[in-house]
C-alpha positions in Angstrom: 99.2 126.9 74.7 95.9 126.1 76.7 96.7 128.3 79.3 96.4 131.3 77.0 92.5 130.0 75.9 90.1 131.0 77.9 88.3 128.6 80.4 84.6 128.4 78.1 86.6 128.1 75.1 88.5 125.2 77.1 85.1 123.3 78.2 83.5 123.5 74.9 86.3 122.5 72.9 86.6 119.2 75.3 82.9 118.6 75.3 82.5 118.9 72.1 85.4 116.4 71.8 83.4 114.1 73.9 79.7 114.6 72.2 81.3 113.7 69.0 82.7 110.2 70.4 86.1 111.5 70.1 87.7 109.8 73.4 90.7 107.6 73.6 91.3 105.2 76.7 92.2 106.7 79.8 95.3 107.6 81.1 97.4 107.2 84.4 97.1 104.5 87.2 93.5 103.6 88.3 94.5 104.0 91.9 95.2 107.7 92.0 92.3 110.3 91.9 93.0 113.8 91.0 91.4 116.5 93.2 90.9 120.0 91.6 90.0 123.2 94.2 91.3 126.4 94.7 92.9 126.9 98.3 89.9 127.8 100.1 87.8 125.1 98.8 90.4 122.5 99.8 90.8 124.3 103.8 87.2 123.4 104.3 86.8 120.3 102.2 90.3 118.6 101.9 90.1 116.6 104.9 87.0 114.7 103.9 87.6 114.1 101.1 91.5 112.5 102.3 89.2 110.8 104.8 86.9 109.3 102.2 89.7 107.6 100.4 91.7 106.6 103.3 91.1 102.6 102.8 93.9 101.1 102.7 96.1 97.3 102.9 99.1 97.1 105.2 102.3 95.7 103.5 103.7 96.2 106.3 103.8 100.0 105.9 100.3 101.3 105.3 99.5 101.6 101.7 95.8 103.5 100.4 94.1 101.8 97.9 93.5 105.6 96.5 95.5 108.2 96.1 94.7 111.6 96.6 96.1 114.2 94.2 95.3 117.7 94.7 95.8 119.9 92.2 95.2 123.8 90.8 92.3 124.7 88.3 95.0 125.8 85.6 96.5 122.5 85.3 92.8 120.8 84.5 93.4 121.7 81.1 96.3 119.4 80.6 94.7 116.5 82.8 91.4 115.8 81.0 92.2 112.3 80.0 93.1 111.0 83.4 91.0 108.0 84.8 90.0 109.7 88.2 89.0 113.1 88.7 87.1 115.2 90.9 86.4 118.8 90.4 85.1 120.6 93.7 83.8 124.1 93.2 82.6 127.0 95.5 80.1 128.7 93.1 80.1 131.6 94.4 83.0 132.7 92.2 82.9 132.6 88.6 86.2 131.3 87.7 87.6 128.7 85.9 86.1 125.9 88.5 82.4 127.4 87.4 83.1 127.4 83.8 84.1 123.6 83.8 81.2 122.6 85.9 78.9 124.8 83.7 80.1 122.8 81.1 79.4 119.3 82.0 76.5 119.3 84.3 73.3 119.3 82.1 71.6 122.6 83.0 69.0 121.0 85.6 72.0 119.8 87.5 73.9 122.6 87.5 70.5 124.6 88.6 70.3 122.5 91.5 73.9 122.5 92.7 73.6 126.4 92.9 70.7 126.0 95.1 72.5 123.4 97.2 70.0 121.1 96.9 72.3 117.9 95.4 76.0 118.4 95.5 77.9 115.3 94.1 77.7 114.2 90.6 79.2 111.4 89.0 79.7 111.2 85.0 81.8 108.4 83.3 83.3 109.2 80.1 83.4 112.2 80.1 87.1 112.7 78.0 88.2 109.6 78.1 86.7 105.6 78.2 87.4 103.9 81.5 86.9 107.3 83.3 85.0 108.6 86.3 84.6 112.4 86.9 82.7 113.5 90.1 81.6 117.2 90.3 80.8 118.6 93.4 79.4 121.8 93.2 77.5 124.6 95.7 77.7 128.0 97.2 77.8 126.6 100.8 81.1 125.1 101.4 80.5 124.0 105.3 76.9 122.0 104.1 79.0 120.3 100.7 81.9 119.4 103.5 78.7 117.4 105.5 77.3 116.2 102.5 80.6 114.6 101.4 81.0 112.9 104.5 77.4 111.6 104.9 78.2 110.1 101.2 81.7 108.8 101.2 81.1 105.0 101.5 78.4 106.0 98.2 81.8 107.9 96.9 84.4 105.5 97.5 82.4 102.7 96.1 81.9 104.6 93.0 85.9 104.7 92.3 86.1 101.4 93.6 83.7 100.3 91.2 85.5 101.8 88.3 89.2 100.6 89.2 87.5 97.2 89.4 85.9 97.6 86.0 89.5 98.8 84.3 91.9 96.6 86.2 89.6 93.5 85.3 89.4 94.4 81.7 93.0 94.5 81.8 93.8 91.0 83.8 91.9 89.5 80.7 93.3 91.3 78.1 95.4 88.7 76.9 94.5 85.2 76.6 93.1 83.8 79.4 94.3 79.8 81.4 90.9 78.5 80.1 92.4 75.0 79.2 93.3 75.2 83.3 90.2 76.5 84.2 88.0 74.3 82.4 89.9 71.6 84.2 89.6 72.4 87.7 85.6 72.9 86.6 85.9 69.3 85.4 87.8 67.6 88.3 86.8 69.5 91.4 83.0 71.1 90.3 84.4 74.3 90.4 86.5 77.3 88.8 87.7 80.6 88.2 88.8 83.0 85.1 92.6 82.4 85.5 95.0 85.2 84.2 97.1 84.2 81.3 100.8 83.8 83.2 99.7 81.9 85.9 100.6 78.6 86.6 99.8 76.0 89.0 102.2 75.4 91.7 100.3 72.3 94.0 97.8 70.3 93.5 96.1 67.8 95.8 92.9 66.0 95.0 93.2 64.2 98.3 93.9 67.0 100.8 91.5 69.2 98.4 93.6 72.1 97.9 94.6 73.6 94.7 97.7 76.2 94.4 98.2 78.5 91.5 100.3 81.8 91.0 102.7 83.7 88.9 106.3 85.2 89.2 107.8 88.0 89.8 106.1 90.3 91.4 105.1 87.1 93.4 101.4 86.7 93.6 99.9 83.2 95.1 96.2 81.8 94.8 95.0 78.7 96.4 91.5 77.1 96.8 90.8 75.0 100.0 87.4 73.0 100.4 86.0 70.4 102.4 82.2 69.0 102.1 79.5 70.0 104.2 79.2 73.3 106.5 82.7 73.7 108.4 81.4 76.1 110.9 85.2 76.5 112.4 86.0 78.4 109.2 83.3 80.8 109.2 84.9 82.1 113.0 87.8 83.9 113.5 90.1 81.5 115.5 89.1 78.6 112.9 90.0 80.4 109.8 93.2 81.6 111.3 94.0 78.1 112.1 93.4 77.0 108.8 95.4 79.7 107.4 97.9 78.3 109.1 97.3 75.2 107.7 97.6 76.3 104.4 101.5 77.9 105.0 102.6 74.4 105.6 101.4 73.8 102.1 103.1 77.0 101.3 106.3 75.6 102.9 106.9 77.5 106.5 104.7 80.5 106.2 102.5 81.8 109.5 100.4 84.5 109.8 101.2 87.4 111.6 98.8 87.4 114.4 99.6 91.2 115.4 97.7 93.1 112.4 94.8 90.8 111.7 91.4 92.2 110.0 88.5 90.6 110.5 84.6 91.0 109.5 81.9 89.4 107.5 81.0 90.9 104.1 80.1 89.6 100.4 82.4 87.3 98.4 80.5 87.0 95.3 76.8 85.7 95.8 77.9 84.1 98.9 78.2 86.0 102.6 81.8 85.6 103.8 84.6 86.0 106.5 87.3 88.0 105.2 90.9 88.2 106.9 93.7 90.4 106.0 97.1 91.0 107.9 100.4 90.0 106.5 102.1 86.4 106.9 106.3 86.1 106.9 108.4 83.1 106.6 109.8 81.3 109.1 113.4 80.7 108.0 113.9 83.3 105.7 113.3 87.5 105.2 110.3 87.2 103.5 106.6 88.5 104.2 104.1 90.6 102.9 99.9 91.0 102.7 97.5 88.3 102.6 93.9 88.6 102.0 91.5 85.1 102.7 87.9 84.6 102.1 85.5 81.7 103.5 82.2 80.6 103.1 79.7 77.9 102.6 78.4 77.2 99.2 74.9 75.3 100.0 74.2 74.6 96.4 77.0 72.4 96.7 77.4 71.5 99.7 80.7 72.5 100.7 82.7 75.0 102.3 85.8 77.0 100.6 88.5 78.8 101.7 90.1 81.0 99.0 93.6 82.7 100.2 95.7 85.6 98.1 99.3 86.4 99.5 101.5 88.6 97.8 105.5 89.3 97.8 107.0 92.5 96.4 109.2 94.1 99.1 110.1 96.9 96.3 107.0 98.8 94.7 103.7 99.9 95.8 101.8 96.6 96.0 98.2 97.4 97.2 96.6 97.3 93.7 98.6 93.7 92.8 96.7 92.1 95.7 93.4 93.8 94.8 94.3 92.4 90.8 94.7 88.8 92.6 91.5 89.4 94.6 89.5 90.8 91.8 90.6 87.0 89.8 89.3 85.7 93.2 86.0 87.4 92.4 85.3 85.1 89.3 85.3 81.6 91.7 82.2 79.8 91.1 80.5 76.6 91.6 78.2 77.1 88.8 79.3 77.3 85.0 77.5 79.3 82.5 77.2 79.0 79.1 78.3 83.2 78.9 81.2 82.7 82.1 83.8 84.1 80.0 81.7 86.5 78.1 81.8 89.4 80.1 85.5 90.7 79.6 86.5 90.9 75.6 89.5 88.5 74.9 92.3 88.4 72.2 92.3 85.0 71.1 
């Protein structure tokens, strides 16, 4: 049926949809990202943009955290309500890929787009809540290609942004471990927004490590801490140790030594080390990705270690470590009045 509409006819219709508020949630899984070109946009351009979205966990096999999706202008139409799109158009032909960027960009932005002076834009919401479309838009393909790639950390954060947004609106959809939370806030002077099945698994007041996590697909948390600055935790030979440390509290798990990622970056307010690799078990078949954050906390006085492993030898399991990390995300060591006002809850 919408193939035999013409492509204005299409555009307005849908933005017309959208000006009136008419927009259910979006649709399909946050982690893929729908590409639309014609062939010879994608020759020039299809490479960076792959390249751009080419992060990725390893499980052991490598897994993106994006996927790519390339697809045909006629099938747009049918794919307005998807949660990640990007529409990439050569204007120098006035097809169906002109008519929907005509359509969305406000006419200054389309104006400058022909003149190749900006070529990316992001809108959210465009047909559907939760979503994020990205035009990009010129006459010269070869200068969009090096825009794209200048940009892509700007690009990928943007969609990274948005899957975090959705994925954490949906960890707290249900009700919400408050009654544990509030308890570790209590006992240890710190917490963190605890998904609804989770439960926790080991406790120790004395060794100062908590253990929490949920079944199947197996997903473990645990919070390590010690008082003062531990500077061997903050390097990478001290936090693998420790990591090690913590498998024995797992019961007989190591880390893999052979695919270990390693750099500094931000955890929250506070700069940290971040590891990633996989860990396996020693006696039995078992192993998949970990992910492990330190830092020192100076309004406290402490230093933590927060470590997320993951088992699912079945399914694609790179977003249900990132849904663990993103939990991670809430840790804090100071309580708000608002903390659990920032995701709507179903009490």
């Amino acid at each position: 049926m919408f193939q035999k509409i013409s492509g204005i006819l299409i555009v307005l219709i849908f933005m017309t949809m959208s000006m009136c508020g008419y927009r259910e949630k979006g649709i399909g899984a946050s982690d893929t990202i729908y590409v639309f070109a014609d062939d010879e946009t994608r020759d020039v351009i299809g490479t960076s943009i792959d390249t751009t979205f080419s992060f990725g966990l390893r499980t052991p096999e490598f897994v993106k955290f994006f996927k790519t999706v390339w697809k045909p202008f006629d099938e747009f139409p049918d794919m307005t309500r998807f949660k990640n799109l990007i529409i990439i158009v050569d204007l120098n032909k006035s097809d169906l890929g002109m008519k929907i960027a005509k359509g969305i960009l406000p006419a200054e932005k389309y104006q400058l787009a022909e003149q190749d002076s900006i070529f990316i834009f992001t809108i959210d919401d465009v047909w559907a809540d939760g979503q994020m479309v990205v035009v990009i838009a010129g006459k010269d393909l070869k200068r969009m290609n090096r825009n794209i790639l200048e940009q892509k950390g700007w690009l990928y954060a943007k969609f990274n942004q948005t899957f975090e947004r959705i994925e954490k609106a949906d960890i707290y959809a249900k009700n919400e471990q408050k009654k544990m939370s509030r308890a570790f806030w209590k006992k240890y002077n710190w917490t963190l927004r605890i998904q609804h099945d989770y439960v926790i698994i080991r406790e120790s007041e004395l060794r100062k490590f908590v253990w929490i996590g949920r079944g199947v697909p197996y997903r473990w948390l645990s919070v390590s801490w010690e008082n003062g600055i531990k500077t061997e935790w903050l390097t990478a030979n001290g936090l693998f140790e420790k990591r090690q440390q913590i498998g024995k509290y797992y019961q007989d798990i190591e880390t893999d030594k052979r695919f270990l990622g390693i750099y500094f970056t931000q955890f929250g307010k506070w700069n940290a080390l971040r590891m990633s690799g996989l860990w396996y078990h020693k006696k039995e078949a078992k192993g998949g990705p970990f992910i492990t954050y330190s830092f020192y906390d100076p309004e406290t006085d402490r230093t933590f270690v927060i470590d997320m492993i993951l088992f699912q030898p079945v399914i694609n399991s790179s977003t249900l470590l990132r849904q663990v990390e993103i939990m991670a995300s809430t840790f804090t060591t100071k309580m708000t009045d608002n903390y659990y006002d920032d995701v709507s809850e179903r009490k």
